[in-house]
C-alpha positions in Angstrom: -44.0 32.8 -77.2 -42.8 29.2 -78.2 -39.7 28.2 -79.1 -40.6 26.4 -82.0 -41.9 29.6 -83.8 -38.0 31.4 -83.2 -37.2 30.2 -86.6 -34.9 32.8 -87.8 -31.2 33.3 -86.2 -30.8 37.5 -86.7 -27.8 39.7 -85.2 -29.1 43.4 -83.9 -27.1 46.1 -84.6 -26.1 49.4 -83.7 -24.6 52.6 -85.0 -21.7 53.8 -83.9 -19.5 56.9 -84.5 -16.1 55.7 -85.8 -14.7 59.0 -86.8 -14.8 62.3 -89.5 -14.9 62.7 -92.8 -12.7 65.3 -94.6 -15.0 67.6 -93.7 -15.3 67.2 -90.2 -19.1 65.2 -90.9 -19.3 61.9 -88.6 -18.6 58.8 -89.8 -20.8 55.7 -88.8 -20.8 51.7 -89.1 -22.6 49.4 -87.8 -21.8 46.7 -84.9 -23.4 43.7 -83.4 -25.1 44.6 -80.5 -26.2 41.1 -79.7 -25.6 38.0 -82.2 -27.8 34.6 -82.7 -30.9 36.2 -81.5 -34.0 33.6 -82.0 -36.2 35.6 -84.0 -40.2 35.7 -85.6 -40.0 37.8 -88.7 -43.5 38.2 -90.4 -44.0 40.2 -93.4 -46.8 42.6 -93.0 -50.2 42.3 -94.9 -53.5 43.3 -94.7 -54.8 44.9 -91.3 -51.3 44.2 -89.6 -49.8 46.2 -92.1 -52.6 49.0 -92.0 -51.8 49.3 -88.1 -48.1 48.9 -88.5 -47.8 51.7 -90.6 -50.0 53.8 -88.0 -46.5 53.7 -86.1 -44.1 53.4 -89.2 -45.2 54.8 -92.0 -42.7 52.9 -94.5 -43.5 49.2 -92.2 -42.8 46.1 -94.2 -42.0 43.4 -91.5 -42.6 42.3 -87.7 -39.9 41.2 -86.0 -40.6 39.5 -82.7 -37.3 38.2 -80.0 -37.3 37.3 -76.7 -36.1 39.9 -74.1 -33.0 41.6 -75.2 -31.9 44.7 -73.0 -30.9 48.0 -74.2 -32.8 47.5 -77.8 -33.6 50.9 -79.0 -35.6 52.1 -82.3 -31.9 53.7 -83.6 -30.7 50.2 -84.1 -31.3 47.6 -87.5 -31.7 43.7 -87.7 -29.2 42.1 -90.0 -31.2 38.7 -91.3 -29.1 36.9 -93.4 -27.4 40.0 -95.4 -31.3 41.3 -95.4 -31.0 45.0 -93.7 -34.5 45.6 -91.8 -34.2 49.1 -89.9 -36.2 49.3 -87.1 -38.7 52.2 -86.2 -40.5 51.4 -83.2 -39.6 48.5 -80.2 -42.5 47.3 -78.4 -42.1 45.4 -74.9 -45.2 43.1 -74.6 -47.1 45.0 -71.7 -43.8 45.8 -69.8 -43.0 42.5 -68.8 -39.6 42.1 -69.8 -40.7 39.3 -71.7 -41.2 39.5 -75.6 -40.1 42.8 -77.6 -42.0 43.4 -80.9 -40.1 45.3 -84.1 -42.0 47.3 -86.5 -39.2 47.4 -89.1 -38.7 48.5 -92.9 -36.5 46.4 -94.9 -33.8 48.6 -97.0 -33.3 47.7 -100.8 
């Protein structure tokens, strides 16, 4: 992956339990787990989308970063005040190298 196509700056987040309600129901928000990540995000069409939504059935966009360790599929990437939860984290043939996001974008 080249540089020149990390157009978009996103921050990854994660959920984290930050208390109870009144009736004893957690209570979550949502933390940057890594900030000014370099970032590919596609919108999915045509045969991309047909496979995306093999793994996600509710896939909208691709998101592709460089390496960034401890990404998990519980986690969301905030683009701009656009919310895209992620459902499945692909690492480019194990390499450490490129991980892939099949995400849906929340309205």
């Amino acid at each position: 992956m080249r540089a020149a196509e990390l157009k978009h700056l996103v921050t990854i987040e994660q959920k984290n339990q930050t208390g109870t309600g009144d009736r004893g129901q957690p209570v979550y928000t949502w933390t940057a787990f890594a900030s000014n990540v370099p970032a590919r995000i596609t919108p999915l069409t045509g045969r991309k989308l047909e496979i995306a939504r093999q793994l996600v059935p509710t896939a909208t966009h691709e998101v592709q970063t460089r390496w960034v360790s401890g990404v998990t599929a519980h986690m969301r990437i905030n683009f701009g005040g656009r919310i895209l939860n992620v459902g499945n984290v692909n690492n480019k043939d194990e390499l450490n190298f490129t991980l892939t996001y099949t995400c849906t974008e929340e309205q």
